[in-house]
The first five atom37 places (N, CA, C, CB, O) and aatype in JSON, in Angstrom:
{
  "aatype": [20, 20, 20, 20, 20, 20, 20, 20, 20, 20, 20, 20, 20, 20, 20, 20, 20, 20, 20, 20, 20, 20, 20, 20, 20, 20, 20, 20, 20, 20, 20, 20, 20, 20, 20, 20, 20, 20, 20, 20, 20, 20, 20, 20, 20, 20, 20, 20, 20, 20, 20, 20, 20, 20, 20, 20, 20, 20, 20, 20, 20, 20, 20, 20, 20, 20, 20, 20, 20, 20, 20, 20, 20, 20, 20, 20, 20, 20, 20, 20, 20, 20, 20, 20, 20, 20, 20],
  "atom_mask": [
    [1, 1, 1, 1, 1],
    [1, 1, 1, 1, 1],
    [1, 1, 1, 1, 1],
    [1, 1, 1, 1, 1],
    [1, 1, 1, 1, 1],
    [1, 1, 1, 1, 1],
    [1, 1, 1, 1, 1],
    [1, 1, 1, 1, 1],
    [1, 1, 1, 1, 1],
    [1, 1, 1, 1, 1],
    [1, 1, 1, 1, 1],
    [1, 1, 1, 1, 1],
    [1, 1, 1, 1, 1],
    [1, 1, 1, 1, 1],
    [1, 1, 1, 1, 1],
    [1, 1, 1, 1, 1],
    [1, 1, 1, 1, 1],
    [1, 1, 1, 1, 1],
    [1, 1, 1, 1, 1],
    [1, 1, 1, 1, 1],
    [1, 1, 1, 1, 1],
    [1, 1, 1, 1, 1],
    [1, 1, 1, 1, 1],
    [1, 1, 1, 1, 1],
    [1, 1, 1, 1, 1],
    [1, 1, 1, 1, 1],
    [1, 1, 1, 1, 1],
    [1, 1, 1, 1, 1],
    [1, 1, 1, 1, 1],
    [1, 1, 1, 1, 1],
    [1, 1, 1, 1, 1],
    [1, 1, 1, 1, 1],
    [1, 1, 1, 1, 1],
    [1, 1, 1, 1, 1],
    [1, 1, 1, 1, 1],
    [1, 1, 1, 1, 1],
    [1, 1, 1, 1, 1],
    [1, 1, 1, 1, 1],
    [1, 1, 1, 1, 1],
    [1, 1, 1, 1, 1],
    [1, 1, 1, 1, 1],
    [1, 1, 1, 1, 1],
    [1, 1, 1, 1, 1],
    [1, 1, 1, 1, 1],
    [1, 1, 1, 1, 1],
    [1, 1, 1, 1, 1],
    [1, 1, 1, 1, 1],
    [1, 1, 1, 1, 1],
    [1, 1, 1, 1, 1],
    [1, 1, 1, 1, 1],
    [1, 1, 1, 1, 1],
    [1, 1, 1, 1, 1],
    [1, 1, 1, 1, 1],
    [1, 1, 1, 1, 1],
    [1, 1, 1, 1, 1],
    [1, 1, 1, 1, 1],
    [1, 1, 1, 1, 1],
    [1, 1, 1, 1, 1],
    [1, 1, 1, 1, 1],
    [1, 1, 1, 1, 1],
    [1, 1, 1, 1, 1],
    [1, 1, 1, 1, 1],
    [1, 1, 1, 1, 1],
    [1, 1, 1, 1, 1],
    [1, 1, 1, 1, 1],
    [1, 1, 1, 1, 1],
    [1, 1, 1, 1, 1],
    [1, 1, 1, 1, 1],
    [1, 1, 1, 1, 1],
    [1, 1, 1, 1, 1],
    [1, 1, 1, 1, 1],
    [1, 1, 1, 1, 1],
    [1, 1, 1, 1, 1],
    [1, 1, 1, 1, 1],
    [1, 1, 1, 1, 1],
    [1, 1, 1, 1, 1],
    [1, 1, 1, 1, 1],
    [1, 1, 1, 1, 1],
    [1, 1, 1, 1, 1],
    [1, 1, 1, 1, 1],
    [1, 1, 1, 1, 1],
    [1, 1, 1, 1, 1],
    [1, 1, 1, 1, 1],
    [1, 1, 1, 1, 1],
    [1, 1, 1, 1, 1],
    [1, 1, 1, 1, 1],
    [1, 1, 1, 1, 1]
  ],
  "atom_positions": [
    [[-10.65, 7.06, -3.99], [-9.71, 6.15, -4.65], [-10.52, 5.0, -5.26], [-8.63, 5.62, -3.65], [-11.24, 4.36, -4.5]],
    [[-10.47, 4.69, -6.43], [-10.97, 3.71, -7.33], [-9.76, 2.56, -7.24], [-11.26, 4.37, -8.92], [-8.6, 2.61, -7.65]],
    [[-10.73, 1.15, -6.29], [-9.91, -0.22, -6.14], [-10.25, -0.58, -7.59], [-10.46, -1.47, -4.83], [-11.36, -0.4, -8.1]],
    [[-9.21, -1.1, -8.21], [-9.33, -2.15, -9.19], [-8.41, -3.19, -9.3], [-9.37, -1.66, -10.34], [-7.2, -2.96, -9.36]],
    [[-9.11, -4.83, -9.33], [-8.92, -5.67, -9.07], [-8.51, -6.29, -10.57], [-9.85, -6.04, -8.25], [-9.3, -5.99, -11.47]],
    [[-7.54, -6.99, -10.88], [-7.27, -7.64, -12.34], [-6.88, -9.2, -12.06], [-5.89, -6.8, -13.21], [-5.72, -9.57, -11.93]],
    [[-8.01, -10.09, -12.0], [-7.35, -11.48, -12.81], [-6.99, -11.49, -13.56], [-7.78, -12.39, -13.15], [-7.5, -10.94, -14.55]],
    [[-5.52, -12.32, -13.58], [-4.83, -12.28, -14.86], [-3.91, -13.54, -14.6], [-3.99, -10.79, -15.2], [-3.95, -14.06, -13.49]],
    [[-3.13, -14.04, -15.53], [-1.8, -14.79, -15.13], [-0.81, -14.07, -16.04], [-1.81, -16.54, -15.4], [-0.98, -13.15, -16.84]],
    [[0.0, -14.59, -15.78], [1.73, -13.72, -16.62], [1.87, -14.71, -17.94], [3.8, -13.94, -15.33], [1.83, -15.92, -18.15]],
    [[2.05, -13.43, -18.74], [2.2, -13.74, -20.15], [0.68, -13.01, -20.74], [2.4, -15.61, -20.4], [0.51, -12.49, -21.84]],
    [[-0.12, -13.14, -19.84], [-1.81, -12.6, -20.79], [-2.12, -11.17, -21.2], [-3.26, -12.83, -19.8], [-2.53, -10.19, -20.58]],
    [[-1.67, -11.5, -22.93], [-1.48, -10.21, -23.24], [-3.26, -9.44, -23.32], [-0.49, -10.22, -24.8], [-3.34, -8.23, -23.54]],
    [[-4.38, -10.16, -23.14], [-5.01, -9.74, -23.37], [-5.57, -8.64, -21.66], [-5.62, -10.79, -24.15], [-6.46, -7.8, -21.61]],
    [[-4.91, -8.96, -20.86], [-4.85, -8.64, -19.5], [-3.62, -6.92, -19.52], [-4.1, -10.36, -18.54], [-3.75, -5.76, -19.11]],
    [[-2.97, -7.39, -19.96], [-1.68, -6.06, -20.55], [-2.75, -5.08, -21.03], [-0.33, -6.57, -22.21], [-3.05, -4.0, -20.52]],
    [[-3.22, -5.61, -22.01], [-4.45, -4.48, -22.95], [-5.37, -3.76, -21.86], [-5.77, -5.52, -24.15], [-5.42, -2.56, -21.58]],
    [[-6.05, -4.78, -21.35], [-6.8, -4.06, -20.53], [-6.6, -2.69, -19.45], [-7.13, -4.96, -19.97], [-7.13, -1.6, -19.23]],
    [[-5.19, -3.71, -18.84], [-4.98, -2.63, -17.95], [-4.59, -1.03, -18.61], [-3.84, -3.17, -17.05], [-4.75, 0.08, -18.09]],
    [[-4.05, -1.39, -19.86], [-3.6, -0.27, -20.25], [-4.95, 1.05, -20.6], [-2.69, -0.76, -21.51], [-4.8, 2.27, -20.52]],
    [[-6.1, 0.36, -20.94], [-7.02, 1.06, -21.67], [-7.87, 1.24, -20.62], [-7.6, 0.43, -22.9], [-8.98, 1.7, -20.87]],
    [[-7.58, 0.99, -19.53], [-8.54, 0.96, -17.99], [-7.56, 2.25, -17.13], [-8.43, -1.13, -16.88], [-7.96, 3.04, -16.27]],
    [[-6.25, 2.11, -17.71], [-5.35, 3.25, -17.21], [-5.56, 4.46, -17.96], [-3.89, 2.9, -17.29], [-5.72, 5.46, -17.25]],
    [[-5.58, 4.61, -18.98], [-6.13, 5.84, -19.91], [-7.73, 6.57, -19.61], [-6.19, 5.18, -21.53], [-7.9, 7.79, -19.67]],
    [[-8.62, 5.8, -19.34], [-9.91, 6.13, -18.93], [-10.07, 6.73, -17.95], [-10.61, 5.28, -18.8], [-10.86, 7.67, -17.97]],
    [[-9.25, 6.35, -16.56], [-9.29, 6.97, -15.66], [-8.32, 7.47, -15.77], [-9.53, 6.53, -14.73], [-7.78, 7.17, -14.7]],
    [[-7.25, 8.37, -16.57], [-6.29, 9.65, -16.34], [-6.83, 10.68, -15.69], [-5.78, 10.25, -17.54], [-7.83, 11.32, -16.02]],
    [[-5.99, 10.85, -14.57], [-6.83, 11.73, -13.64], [-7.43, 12.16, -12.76], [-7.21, 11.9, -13.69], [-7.54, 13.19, -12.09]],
    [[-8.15, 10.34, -12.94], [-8.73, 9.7, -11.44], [-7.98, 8.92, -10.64], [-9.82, 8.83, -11.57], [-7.26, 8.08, -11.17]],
    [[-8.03, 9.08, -8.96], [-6.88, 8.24, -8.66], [-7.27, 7.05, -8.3], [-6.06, 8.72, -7.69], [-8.18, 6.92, -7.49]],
    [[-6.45, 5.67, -9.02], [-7.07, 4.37, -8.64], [-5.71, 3.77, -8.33], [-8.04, 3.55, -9.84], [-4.58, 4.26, -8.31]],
    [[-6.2, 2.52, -8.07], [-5.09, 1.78, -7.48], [-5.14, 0.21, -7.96], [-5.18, 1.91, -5.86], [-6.33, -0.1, -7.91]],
    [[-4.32, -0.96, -8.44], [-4.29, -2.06, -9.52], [-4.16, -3.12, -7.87], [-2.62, -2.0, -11.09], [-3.86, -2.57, -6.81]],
    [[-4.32, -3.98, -7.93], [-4.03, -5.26, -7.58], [-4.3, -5.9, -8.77], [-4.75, -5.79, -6.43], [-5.24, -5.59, -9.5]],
    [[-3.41, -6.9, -9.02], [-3.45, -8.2, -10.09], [-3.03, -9.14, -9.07], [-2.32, -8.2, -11.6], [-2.14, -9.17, -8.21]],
    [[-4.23, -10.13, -9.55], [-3.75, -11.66, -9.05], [-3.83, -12.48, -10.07], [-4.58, -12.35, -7.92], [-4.66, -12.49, -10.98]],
    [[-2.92, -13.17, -9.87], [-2.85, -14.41, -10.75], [-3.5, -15.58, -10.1], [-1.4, -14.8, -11.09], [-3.35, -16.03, -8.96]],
    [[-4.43, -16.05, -11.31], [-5.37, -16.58, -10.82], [-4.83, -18.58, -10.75], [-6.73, -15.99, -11.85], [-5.46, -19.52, -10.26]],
    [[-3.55, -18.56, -11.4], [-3.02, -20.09, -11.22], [-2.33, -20.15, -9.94], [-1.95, -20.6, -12.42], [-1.8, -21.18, -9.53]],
    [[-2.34, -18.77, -9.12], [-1.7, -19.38, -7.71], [-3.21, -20.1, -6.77], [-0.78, -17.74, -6.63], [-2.88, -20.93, -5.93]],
    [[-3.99, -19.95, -6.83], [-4.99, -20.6, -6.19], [-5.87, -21.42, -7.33], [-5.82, -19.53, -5.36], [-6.16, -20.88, -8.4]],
    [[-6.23, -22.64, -7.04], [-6.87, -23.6, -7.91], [-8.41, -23.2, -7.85], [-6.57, -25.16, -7.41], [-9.19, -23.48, -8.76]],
    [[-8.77, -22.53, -6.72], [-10.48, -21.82, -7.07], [-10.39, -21.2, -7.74], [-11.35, -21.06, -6.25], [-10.93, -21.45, -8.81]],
    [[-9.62, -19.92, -7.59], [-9.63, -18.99, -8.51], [-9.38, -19.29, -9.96], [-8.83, -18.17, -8.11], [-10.0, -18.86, -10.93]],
    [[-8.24, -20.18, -9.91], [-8.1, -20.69, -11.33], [-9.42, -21.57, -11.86], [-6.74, -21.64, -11.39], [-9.31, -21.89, -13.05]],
    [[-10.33, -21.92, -11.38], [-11.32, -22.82, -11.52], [-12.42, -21.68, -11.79], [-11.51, -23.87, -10.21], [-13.34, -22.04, -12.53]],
    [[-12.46, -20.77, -11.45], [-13.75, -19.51, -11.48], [-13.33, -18.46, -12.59], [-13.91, -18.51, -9.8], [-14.11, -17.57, -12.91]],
    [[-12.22, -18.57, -13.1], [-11.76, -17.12, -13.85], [-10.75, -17.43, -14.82], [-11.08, -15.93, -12.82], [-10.57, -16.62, -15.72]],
    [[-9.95, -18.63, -14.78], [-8.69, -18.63, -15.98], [-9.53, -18.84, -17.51], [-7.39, -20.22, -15.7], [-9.04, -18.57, -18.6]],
    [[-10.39, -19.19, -17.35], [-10.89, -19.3, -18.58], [-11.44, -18.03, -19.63], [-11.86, -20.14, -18.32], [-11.5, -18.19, -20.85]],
    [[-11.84, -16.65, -18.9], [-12.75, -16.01, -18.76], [-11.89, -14.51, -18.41], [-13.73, -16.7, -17.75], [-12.36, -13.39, -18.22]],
    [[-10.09, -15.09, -18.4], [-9.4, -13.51, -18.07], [-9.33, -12.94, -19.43], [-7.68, -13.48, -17.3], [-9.47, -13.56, -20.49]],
    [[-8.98, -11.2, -19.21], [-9.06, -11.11, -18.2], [-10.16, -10.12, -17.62], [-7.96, -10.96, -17.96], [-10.92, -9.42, -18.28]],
    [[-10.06, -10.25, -15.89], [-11.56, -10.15, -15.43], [-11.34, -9.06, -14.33], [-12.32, -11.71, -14.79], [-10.62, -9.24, -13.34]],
    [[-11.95, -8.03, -14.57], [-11.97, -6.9, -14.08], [-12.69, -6.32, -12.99], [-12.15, -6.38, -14.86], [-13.74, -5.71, -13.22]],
    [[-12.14, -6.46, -11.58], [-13.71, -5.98, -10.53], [-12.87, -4.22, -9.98], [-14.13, -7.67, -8.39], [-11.74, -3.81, -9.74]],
    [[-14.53, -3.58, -10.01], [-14.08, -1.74, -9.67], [-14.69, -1.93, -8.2], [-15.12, -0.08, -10.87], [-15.86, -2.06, -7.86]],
    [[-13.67, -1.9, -7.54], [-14.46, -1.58, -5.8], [-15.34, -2.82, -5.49], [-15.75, 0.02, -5.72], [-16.49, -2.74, -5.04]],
    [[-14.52, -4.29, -5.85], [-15.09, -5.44, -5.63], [-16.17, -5.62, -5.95], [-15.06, -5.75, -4.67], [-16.92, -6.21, -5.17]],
    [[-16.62, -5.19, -7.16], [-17.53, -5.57, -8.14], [-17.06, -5.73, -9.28], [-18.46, -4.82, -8.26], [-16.33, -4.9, -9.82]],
    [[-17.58, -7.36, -10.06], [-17.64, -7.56, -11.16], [-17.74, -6.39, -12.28], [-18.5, -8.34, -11.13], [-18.81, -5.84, -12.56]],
    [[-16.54, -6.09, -12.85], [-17.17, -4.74, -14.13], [-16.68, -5.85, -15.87], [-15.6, -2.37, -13.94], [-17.43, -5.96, -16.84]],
    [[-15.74, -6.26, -15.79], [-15.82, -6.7, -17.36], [-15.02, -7.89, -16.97], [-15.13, -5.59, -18.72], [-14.38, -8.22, -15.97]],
    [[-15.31, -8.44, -18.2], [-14.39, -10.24, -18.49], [-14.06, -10.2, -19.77], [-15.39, -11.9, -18.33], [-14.95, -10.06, -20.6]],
    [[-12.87, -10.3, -20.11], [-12.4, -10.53, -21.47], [-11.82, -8.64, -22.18], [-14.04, -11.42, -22.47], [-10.71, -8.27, -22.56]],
    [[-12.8, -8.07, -22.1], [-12.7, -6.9, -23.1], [-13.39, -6.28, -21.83], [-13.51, -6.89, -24.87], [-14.3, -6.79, -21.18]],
    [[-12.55, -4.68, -21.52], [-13.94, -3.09, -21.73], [-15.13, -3.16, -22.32], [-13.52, -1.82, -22.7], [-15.34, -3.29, -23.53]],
    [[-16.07, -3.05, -21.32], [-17.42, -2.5, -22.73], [-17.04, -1.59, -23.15], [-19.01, -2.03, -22.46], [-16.5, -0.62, -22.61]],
    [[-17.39, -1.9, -24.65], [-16.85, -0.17, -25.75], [-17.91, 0.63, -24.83], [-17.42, -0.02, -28.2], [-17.37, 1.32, -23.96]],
    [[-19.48, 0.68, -24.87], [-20.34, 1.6, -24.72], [-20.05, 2.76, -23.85], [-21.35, 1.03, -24.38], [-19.8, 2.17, -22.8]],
    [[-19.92, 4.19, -23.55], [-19.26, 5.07, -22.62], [-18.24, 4.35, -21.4], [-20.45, 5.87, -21.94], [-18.38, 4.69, -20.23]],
    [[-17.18, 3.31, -21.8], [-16.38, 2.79, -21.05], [-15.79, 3.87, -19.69], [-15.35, 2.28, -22.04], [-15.64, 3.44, -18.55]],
    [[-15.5, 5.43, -20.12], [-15.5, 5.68, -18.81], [-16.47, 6.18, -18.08], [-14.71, 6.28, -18.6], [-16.42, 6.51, -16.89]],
    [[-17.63, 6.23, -19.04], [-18.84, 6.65, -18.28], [-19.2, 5.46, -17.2], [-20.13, 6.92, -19.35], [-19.37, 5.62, -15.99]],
    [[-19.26, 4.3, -17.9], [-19.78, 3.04, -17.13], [-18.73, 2.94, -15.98], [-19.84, 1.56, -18.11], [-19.27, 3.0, -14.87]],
    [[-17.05, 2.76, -15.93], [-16.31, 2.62, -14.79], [-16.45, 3.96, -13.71], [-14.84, 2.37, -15.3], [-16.01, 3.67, -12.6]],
    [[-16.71, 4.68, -13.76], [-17.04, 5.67, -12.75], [-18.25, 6.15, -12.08], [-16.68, 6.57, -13.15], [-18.39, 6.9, -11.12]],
    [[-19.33, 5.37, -12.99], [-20.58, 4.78, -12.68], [-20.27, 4.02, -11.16], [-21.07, 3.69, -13.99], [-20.27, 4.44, -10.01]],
    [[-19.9, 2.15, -12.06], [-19.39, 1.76, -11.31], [-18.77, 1.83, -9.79], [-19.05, 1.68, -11.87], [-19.16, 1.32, -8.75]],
    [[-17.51, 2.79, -10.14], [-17.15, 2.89, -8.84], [-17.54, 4.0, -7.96], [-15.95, 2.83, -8.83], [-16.98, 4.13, -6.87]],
    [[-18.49, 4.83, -8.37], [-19.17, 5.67, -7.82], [-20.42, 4.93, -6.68], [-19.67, 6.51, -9.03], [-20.8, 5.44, -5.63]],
    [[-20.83, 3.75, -7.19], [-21.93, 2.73, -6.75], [-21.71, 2.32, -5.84], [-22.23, 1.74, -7.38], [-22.43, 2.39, -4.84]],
    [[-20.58, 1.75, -5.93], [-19.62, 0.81, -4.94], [-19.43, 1.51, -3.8], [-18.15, 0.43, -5.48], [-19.76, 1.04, -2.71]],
    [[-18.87, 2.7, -3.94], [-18.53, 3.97, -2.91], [-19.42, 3.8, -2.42], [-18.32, 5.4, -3.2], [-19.32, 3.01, -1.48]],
    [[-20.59, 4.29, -2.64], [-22.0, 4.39, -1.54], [-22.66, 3.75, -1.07], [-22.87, 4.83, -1.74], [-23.68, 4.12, -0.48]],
    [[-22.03, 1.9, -1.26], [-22.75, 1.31, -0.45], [-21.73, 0.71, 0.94], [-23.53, 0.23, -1.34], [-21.95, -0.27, 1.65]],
    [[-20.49, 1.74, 0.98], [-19.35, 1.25, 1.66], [-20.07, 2.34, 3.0], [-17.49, 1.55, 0.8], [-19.51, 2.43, 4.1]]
  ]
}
């Protein structure tokens, strides 16, 4: 199971995008979304509202703002393939 983590706050359409094009990549693969909104805590809002939205695969940092275009699902299954093996 691929964790993926989404800072975001409500209304951020650029956070909508993501998830959507992070949901298409992995068709197939089974993952699972947490979104937090990052204005319910003032750290978080202090580390990330600027910078959503911000994407961690298996509690690692993977993107801020945009997908890397470059093999986007090559790189997220990379990713959470990495993560896996150091669990």
């Amino acid at each position: 199971m691929i964790r993926l983590t989404l800072m975001s706050r409500p209304g951020c359409h650029l956070c909508e995008e993501m998830r959507r094009e992070v949901d298409a990549l992995l068709a197939g693969e089974p993952h699972e979304w947490e979104v937090v909104d990052v204005d319910t805590d003032p750290e978080l809002a202090r580390r990330y509202g600027d910078s959503i939205p911000v994407l961690f695969v298996n509690g690692h940092l993977f993107a801020k703002i945009r997908v890397p275009r470059l093999s986007s699902k090559l790189r997220l299954m990379r990713s959470a393939s990495a993560s896996r093996a150091e669990a």
